[in-house]
PyMOL CGO cylinders between C-alpha atoms (Angstrom):
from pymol import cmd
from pymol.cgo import CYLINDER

trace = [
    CYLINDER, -21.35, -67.09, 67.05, -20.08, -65.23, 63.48, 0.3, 1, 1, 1, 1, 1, 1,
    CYLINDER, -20.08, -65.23, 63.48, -21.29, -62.04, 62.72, 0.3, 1, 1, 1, 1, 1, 1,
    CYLINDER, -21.29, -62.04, 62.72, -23.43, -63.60, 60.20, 0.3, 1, 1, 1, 1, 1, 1,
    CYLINDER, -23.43, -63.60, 60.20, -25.41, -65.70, 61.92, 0.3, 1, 1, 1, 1, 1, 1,
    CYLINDER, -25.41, -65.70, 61.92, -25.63, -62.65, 64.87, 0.3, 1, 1, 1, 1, 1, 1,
    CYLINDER, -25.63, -62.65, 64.87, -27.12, -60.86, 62.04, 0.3, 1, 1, 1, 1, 1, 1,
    CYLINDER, -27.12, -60.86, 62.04, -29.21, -63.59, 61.43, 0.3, 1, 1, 1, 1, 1, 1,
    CYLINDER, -29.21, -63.59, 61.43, -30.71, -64.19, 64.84, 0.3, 1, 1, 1, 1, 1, 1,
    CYLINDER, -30.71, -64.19, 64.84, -31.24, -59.61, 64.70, 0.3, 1, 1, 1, 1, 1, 1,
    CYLINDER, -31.24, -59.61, 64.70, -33.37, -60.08, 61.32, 0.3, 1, 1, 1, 1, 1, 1,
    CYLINDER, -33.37, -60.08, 61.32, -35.60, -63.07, 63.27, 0.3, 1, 1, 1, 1, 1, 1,
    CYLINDER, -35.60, -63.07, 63.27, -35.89, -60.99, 66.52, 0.3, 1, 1, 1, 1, 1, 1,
    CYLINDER, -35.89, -60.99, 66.52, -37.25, -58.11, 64.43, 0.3, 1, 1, 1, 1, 1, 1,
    CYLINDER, -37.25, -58.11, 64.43, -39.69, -60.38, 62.50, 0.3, 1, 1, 1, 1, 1, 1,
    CYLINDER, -39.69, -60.38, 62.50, -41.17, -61.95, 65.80, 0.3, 1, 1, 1, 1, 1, 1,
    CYLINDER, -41.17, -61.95, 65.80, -41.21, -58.25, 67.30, 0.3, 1, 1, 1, 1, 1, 1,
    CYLINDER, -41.21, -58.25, 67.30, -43.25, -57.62, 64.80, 0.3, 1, 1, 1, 1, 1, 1,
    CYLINDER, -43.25, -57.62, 64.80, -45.91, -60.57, 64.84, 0.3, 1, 1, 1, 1, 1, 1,
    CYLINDER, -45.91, -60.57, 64.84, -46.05, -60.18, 68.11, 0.3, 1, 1, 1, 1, 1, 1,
    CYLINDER, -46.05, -60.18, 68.11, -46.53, -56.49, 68.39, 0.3, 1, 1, 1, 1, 1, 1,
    CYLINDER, -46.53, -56.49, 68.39, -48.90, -56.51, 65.40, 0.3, 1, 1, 1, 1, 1, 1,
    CYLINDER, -48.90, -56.51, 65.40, -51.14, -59.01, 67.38, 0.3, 1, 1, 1, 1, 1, 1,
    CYLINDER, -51.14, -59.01, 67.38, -51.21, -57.85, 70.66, 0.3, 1, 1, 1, 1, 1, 1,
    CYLINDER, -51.21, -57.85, 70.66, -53.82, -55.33, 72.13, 0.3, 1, 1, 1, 1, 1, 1,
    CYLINDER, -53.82, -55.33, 72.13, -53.59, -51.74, 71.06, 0.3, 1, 1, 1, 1, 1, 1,
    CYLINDER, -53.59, -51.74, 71.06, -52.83, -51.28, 75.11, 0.3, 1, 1, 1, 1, 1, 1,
    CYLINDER, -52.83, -51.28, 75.11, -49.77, -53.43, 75.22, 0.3, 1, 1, 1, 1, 1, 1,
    CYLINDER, -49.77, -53.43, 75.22, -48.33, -51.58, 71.86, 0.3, 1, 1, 1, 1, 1, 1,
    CYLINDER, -48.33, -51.58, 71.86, -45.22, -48.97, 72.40, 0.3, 1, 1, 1, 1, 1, 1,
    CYLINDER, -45.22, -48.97, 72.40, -46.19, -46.13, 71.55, 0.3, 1, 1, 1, 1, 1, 1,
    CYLINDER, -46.19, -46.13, 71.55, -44.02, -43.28, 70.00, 0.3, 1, 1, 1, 1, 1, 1,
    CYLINDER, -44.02, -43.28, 70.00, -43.82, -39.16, 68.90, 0.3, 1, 1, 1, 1, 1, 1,
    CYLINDER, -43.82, -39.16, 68.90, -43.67, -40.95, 65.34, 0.3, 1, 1, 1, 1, 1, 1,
    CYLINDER, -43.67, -40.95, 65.34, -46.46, -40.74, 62.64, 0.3, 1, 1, 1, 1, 1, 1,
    CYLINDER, -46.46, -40.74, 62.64, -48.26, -44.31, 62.31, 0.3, 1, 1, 1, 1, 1, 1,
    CYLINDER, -48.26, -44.31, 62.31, -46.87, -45.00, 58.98, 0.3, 1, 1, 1, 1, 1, 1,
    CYLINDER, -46.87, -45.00, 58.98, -43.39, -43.84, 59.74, 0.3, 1, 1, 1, 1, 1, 1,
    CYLINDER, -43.39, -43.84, 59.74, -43.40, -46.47, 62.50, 0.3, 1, 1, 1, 1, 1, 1,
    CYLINDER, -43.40, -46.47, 62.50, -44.55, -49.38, 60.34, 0.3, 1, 1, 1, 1, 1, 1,
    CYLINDER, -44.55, -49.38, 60.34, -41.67, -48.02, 57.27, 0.3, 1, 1, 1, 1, 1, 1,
    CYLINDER, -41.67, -48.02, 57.27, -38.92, -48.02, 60.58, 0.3, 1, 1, 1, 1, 1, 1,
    CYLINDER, -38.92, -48.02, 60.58, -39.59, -51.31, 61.85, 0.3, 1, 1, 1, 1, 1, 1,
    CYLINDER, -39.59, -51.31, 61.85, -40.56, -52.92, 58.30, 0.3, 1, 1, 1, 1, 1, 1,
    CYLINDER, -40.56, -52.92, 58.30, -37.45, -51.26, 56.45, 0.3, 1, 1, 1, 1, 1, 1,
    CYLINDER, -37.45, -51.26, 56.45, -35.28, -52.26, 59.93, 0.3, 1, 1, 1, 1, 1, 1,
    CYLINDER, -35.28, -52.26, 59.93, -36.39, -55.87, 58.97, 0.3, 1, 1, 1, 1, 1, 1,
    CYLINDER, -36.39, -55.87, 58.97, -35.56, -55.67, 55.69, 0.3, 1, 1, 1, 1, 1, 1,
    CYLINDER, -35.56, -55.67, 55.69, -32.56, -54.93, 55.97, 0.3, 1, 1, 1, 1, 1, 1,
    CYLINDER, -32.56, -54.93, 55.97, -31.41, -57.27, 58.63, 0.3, 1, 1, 1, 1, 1, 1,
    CYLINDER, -31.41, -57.27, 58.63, -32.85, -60.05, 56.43, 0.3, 1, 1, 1, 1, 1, 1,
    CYLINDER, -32.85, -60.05, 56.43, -31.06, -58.28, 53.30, 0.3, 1, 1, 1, 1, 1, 1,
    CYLINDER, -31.06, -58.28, 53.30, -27.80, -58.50, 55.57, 0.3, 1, 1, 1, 1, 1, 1,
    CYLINDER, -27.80, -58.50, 55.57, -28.17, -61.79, 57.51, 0.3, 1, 1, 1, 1, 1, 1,
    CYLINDER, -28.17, -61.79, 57.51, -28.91, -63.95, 53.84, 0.3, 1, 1, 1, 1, 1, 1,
    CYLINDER, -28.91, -63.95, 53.84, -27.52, -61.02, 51.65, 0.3, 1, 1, 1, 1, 1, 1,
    CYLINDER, -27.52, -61.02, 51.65, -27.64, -63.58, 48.17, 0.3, 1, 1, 1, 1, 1, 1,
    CYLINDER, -27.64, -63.58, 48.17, -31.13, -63.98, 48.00, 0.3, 1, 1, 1, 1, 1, 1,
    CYLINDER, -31.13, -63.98, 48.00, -32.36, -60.22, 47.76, 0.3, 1, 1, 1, 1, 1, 1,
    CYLINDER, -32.36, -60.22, 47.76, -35.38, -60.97, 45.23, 0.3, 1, 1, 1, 1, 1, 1,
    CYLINDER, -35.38, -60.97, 45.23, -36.55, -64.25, 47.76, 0.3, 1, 1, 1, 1, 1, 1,
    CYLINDER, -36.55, -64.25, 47.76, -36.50, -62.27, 50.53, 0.3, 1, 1, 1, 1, 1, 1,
    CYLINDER, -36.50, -62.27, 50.53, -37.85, -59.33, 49.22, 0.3, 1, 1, 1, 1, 1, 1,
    CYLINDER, -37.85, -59.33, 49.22, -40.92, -61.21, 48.15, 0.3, 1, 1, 1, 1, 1, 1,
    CYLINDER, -40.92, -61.21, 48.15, -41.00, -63.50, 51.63, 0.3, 1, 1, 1, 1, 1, 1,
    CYLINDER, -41.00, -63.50, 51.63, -41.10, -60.15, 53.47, 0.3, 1, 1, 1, 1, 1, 1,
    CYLINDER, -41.10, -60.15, 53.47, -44.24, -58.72, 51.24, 0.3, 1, 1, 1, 1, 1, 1,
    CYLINDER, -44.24, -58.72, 51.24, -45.88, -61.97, 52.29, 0.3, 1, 1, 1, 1, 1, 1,
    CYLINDER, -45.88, -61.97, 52.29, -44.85, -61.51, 55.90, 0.3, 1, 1, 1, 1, 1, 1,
    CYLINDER, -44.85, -61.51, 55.90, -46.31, -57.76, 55.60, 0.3, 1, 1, 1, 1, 1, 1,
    CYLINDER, -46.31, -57.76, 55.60, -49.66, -59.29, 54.02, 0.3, 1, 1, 1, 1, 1, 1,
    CYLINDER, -49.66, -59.29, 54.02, -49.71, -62.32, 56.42, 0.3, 1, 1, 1, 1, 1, 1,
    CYLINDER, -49.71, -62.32, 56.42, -49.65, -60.13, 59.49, 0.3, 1, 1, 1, 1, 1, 1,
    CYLINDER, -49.65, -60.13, 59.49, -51.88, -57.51, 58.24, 0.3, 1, 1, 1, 1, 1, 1,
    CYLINDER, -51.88, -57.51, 58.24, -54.80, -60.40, 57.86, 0.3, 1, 1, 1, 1, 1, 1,
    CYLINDER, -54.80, -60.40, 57.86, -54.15, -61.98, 60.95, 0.3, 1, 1, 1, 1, 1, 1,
    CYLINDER, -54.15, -61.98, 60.95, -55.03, -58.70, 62.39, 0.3, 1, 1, 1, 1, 1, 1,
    CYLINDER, -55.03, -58.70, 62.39, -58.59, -59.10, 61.17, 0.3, 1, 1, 1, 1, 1, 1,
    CYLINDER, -58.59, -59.10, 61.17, -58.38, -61.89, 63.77, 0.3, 1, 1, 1, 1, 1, 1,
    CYLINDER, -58.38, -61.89, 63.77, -56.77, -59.97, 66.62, 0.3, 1, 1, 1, 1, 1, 1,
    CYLINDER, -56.77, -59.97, 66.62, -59.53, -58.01, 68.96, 0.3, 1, 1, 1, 1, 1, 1,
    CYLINDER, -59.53, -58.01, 68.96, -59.10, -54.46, 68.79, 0.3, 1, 1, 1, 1, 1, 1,
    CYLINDER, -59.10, -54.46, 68.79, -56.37, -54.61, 65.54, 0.3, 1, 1, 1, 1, 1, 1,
    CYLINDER, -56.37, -54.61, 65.54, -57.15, -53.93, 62.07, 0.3, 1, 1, 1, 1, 1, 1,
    CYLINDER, -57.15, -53.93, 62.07, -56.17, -54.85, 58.81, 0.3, 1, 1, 1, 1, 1, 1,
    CYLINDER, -56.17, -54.85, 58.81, -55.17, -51.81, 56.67, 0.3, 1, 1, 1, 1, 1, 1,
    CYLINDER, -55.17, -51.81, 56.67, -54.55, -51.63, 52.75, 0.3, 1, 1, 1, 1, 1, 1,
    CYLINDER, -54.55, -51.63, 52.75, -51.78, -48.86, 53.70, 0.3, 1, 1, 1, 1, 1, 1,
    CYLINDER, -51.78, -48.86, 53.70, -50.01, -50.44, 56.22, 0.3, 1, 1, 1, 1, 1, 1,
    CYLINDER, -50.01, -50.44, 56.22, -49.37, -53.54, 54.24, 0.3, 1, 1, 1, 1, 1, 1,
    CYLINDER, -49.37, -53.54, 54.24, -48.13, -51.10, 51.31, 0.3, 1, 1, 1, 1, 1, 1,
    CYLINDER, -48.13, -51.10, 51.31, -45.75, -48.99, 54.14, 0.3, 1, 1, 1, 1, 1, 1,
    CYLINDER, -45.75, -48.99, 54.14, -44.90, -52.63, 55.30, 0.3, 1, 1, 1, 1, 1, 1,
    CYLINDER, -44.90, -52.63, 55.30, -44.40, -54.09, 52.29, 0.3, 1, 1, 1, 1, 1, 1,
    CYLINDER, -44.40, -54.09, 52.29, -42.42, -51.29, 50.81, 0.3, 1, 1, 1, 1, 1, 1,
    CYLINDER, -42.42, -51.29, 50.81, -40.43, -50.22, 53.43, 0.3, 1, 1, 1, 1, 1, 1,
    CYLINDER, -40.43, -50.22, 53.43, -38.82, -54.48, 54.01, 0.3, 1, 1, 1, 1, 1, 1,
    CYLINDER, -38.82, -54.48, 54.01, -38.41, -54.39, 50.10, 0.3, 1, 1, 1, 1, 1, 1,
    CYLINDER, -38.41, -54.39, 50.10, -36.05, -50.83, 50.40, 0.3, 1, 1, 1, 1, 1, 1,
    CYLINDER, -36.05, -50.83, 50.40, -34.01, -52.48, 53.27, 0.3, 1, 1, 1, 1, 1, 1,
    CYLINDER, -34.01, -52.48, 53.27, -33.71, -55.63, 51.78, 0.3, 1, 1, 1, 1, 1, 1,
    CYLINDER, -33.71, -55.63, 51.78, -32.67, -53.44, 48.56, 0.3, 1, 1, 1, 1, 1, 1,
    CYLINDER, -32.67, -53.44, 48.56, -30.02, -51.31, 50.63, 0.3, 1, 1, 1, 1, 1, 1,
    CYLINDER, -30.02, -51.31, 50.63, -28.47, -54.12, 52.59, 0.3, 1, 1, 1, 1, 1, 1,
    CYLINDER, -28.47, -54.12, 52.59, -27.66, -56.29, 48.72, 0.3, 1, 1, 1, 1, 1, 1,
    CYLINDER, -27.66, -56.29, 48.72, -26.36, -52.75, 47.53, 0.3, 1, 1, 1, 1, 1, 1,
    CYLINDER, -26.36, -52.75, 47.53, -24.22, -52.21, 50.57, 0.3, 1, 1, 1, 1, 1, 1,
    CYLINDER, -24.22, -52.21, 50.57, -22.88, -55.87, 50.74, 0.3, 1, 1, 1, 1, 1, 1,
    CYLINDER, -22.88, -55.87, 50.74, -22.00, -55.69, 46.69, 0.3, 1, 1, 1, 1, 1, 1,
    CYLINDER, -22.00, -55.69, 46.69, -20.62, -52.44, 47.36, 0.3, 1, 1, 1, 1, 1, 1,
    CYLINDER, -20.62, -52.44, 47.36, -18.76, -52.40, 50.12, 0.3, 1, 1, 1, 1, 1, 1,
    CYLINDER, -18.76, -52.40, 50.12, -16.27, -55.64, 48.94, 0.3, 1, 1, 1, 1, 1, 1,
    CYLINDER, -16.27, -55.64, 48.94, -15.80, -54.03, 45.89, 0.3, 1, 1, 1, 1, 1, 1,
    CYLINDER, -15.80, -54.03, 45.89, -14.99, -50.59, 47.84, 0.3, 1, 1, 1, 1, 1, 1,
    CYLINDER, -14.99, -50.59, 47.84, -12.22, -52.34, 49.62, 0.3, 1, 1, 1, 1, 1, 1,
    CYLINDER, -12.22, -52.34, 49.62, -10.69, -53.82, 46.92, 0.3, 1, 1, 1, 1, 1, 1,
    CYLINDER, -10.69, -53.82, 46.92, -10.06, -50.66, 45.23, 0.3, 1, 1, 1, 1, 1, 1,
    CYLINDER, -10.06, -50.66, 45.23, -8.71, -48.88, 48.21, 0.3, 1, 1, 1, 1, 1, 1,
    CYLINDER, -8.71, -48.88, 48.21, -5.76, -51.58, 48.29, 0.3, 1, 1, 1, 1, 1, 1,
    CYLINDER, -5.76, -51.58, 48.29, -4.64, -51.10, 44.98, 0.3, 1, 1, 1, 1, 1, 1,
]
cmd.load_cgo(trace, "trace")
């Protein structure tokens, strides 16, 4: 397996974590010492930047696939006994995918360009 497609398989783990953990009773969730929002920006912005990494030439696409994966989930949760759609979470979620999605392109323009310079 290349790194790339490792990367690949990380960014859809992450994305079924989160259906999954967004759907299941509030019981099964993990909980952490971690403010509610700063959870949803760690495991939204994790995403994001997996994604950014594991298909780094199509930063705008996935930036906007990854707001609709942050509004998809937050309505299925209207669905999901004892979950609940918020207007804030889906802004956290959708922000938070958008900013890794935005520092994995940076990094992966950067970082080429870095090493070039250093051989010179």
């Amino acid at each position: 397996m290349t790194a790339q497609r490792f990367i690949q398989s990380l960014a859809w783990a992450c994305l079924a974590a989160i259906g999954v953990l967004s759907l299941v009773e509030p019981t099964l969730r993990p909980v952490t010492i971690l403010p509610h929002d700063l959870e949803h920006a760690a495991i939204f912005a994790l995403a994001g930047f997996t994604v950014g990494l594991g298909y780094p030439n199509h930063g705008l696409r996935n930036m906007v696939a990854l707001t609709v994966f942050a509004g998809a989930v937050e309505l299925t949760q209207l669905y999901a006994p004892g979950r609940h759609a918020r207007w804030s979470d889906f802004a956290v979620d959708a922000a938070a995918a958008c900013i890794g999605v935005a520092v994995a392109v940076t990094m992966t323009r950067l970082l080429p360009r870095r090493a070039r310079l250093e051989r010179r």
